[in-house]
C-alpha positions as CSV (number, residue, x, y, z in Angstrom):
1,X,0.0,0.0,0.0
2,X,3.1,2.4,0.9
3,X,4.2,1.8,-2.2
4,X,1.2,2.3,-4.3
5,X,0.9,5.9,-2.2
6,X,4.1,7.0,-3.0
7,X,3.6,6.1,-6.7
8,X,0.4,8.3,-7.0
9,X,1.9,11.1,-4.9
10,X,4.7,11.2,-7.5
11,X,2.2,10.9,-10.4
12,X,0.3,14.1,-8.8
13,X,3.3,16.0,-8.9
14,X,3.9,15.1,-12.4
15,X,0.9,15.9,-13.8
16,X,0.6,19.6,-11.6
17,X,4.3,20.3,-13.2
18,X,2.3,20.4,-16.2
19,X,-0.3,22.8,-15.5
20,X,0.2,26.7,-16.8
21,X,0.4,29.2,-13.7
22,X,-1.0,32.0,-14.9
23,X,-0.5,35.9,-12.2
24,X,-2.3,38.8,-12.0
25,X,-2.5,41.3,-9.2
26,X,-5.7,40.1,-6.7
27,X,-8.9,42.4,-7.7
28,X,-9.8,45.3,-5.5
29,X,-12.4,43.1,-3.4
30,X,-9.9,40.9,-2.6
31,X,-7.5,43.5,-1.7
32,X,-10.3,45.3,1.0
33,X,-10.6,42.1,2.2
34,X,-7.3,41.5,2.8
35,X,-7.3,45.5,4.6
36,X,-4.4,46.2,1.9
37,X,-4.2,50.0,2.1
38,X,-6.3,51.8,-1.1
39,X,-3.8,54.1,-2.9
40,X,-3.8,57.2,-2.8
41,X,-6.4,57.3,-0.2
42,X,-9.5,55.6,-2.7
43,X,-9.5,52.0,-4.0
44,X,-10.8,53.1,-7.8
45,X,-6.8,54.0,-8.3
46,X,-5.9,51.0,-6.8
47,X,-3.9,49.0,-3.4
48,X,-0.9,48.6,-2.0
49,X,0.1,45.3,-2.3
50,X,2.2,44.2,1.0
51,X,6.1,43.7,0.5
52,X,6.5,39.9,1.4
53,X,3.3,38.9,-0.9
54,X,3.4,35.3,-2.0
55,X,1.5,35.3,-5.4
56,X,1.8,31.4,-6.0
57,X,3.6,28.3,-5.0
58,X,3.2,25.1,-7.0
59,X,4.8,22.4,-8.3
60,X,6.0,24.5,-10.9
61,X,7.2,28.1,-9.8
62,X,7.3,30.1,-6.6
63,X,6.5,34.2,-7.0
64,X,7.0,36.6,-4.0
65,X,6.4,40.2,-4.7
66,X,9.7,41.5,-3.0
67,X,11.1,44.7,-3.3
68,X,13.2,44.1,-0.1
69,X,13.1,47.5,0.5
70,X,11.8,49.2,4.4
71,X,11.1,52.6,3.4
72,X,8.7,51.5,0.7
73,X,7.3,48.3,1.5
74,X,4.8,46.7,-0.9
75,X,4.3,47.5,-4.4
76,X,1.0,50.2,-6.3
77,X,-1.3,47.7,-8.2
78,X,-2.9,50.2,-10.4
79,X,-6.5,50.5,-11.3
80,X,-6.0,54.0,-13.5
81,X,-2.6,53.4,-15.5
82,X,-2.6,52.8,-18.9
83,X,-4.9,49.6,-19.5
84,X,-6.0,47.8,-21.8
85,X,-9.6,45.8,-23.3
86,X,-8.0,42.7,-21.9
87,X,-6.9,43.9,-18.2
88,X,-8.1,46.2,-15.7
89,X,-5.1,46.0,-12.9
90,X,-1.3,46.1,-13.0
91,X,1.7,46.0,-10.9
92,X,3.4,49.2,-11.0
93,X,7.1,48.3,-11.9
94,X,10.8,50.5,-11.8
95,X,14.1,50.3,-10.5
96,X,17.1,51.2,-9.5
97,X,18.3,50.3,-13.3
98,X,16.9,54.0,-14.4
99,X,18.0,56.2,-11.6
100,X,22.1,55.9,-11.4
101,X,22.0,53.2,-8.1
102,X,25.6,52.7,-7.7
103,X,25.3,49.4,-6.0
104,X,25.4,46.2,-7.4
105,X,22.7,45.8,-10.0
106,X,22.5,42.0,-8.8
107,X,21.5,42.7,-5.3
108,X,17.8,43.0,-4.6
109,X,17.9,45.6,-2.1
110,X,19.9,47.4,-4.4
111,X,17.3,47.5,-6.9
112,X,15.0,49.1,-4.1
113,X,17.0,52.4,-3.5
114,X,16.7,53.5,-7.2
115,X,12.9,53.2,-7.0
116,X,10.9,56.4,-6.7
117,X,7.5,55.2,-5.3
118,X,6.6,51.1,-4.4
119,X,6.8,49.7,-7.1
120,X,7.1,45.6,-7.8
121,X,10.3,43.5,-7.9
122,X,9.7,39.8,-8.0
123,X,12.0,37.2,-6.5
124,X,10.8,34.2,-8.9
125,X,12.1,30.8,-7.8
126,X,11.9,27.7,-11.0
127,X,10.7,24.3,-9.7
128,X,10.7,23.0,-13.3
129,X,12.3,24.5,-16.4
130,X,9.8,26.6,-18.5
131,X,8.8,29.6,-20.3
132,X,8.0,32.8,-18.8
133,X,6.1,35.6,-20.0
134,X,5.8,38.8,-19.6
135,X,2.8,41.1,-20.8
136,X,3.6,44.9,-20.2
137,X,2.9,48.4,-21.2
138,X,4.3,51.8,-20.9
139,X,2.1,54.0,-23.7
140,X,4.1,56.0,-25.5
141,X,7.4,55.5,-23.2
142,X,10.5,52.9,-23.9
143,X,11.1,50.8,-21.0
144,X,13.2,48.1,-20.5
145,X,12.4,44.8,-18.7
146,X,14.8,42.6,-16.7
147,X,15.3,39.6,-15.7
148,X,18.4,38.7,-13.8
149,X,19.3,34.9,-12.2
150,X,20.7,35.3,-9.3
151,X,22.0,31.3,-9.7
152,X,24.4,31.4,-12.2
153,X,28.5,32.5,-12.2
154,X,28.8,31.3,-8.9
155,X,25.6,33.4,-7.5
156,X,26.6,36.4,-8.7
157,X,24.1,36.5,-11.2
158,X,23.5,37.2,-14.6
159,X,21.1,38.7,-16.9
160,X,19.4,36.1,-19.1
161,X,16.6,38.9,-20.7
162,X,16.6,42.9,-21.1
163,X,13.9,43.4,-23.5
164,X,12.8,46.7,-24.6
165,X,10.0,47.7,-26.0
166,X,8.1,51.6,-27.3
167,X,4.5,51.6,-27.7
168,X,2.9,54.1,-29.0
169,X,-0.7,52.7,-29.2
170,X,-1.5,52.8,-25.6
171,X,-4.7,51.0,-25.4
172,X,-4.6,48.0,-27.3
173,X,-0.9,46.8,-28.1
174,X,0.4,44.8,-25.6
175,X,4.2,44.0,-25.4
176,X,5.2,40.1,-24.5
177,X,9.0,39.4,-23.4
178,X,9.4,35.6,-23.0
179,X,12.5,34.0,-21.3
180,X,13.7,30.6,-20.4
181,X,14.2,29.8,-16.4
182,X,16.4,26.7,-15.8
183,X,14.9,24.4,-12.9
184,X,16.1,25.5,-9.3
185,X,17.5,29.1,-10.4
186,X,15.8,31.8,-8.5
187,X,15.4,35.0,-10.6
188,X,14.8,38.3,-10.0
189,X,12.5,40.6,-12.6
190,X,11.9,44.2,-12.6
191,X,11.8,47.2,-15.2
192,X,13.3,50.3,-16.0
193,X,11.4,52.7,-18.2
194,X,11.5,56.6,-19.5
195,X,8.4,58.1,-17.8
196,X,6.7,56.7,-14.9
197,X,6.0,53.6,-14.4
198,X,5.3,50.3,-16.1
199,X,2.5,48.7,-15.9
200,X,2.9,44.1,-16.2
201,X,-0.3,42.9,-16.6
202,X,0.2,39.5,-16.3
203,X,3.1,36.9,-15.8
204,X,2.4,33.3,-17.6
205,X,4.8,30.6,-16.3
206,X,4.1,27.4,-18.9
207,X,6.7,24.4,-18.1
208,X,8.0,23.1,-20.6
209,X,6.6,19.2,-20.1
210,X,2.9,21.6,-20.9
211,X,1.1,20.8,-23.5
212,X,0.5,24.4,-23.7
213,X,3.8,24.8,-24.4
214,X,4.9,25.2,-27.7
215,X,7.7,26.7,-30.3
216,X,5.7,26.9,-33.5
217,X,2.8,29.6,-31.6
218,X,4.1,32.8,-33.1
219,X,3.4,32.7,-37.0
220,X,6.4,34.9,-38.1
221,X,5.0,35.2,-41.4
222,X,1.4,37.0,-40.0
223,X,3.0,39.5,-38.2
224,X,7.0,39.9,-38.7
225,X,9.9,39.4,-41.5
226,X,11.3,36.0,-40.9
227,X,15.2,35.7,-41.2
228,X,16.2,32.6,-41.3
229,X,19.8,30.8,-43.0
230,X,19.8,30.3,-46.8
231,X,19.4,26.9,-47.3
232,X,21.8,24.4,-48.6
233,X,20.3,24.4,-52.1
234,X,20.6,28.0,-52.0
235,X,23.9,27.9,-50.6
236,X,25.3,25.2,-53.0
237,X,23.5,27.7,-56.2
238,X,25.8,31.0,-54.5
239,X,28.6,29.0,-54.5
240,X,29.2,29.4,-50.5
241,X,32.2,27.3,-48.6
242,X,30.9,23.9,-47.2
243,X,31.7,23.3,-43.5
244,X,34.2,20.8,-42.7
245,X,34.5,19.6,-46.4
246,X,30.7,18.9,-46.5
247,X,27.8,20.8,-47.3
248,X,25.8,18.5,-45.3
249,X,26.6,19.2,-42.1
250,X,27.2,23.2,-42.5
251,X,27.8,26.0,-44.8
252,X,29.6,29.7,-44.3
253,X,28.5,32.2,-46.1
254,X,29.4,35.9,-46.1
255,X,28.9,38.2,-43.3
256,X,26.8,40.6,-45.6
257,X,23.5,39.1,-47.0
């Protein structure tokens, strides 16, 4: 019977690994539930959510808002940034990255002193390896947003996505940065923008074992120029070097196309 227990408990896991975790900010009745404070003194702006704030912990991913900082705990969830058709709340996020901090850009509480009002860092901790995405908007400002894990180089940390982005439809366009996060890396991810504040809609975490996940979603020919190698016919026809002797495994070709 032990056996058979363990067996199903490991099958449970398995399965939940699976499963896409999908973060928003809590709505504004859950946050007067909660007693988060309303900002700005009236809840149709938005809350405060508390520094410390464990959005989710499954089999998959662990998300703590964090911005480690004391003199501005917690982090603005906006209700009257720029939004969207599709979302109605977002954390509020900037850093030290866009205000000179001369600390270590790696060090959480160094990201805090840069940051003009509470806004959200995440410490982001991968139980399984996966995709994570981003969905953000800044109107008509560039912003940047980071991802650093703090796991790598000996846990000094590295940055493993700056993406930048400048919208300048403000209501419907919708930026998505995606990123790779290795199983038991922790990761920090916060933004740097141009004018205020950024608002990140949603995070998606999809492992890669989902059947959600997938590397044929984005049809580059719909909405982008697809770059892609010549191929070997075409490389044979222009004549280009073979690698190693043989076209079949490799070709060069020149460093102007």
């Amino acid at each position: 019977m032990k056996k058979f227990l363990l067996f199903s408990a490991a099958s449970a896991m398995a399965i939940a690994a699976t499963a896409q975790t999908v973060i928003v900010p809590p709505t504004v009745a859950d946050a007067q539930t909660a007693g988060y404070e309303a900002l700005w003194g009236d809840y149709k702006y938005g809350y405060v959510l508390p520094n410390e704030t464990q959005l989710v912990d499954n089999d998959a991913i662990k998300v703590v808002m964090n911005n480690a900082s004391t003199a501005k705990p917690g982090a603005n969830i906006s209700m009257s940034g720029i939004n969207t058709t599709l979302f109605d709340r977002s954390f509020q996020m900037g850093s030290a990255a866009g205000y000179g901090s001369a600390d270590p850009i790696y060090a959480l509480e160094a990201l805090s002193e840069g940051i003009k009002q509470p806004y959200a860092i995440f410490t982001v901790e991968a139980k399984v390896g996966g995709e994570l995405a981003l969905f953000s908007n800044r109107g008509s400002n560039k912003y940047t947003m980071y991802v650093w894990d703090a796991t790598v180089n000996e846990e000094v940390g590295a940055y493993v996505l700056a993406s930048s982005s400048h919208i300048t439809d403000t209501k419907t366009l919708i930026s998505k940065a995606t990123v790779g996060l290795t199983e038991g890396h922790k990761y920090y991810i916060f933004g740097s923008e141009t004018g205020a504040n950024i608002n990140l809609y949603e995070i998606v975490y999809t492992p890669y074992s989902s059947e959600k996940y997938s590397v044929t979603e984005f049809d580059a020919t719909k909405y982008s120029t697809a770059i892609l190698p010549p191929s070997l016919d075409d490389a044979k026809a222009a004549g280009y070097e073979a690698l190693w002797a043989t076209i079949s495994m490799a070709m060069y070709f020149p460093t102007r196309l």
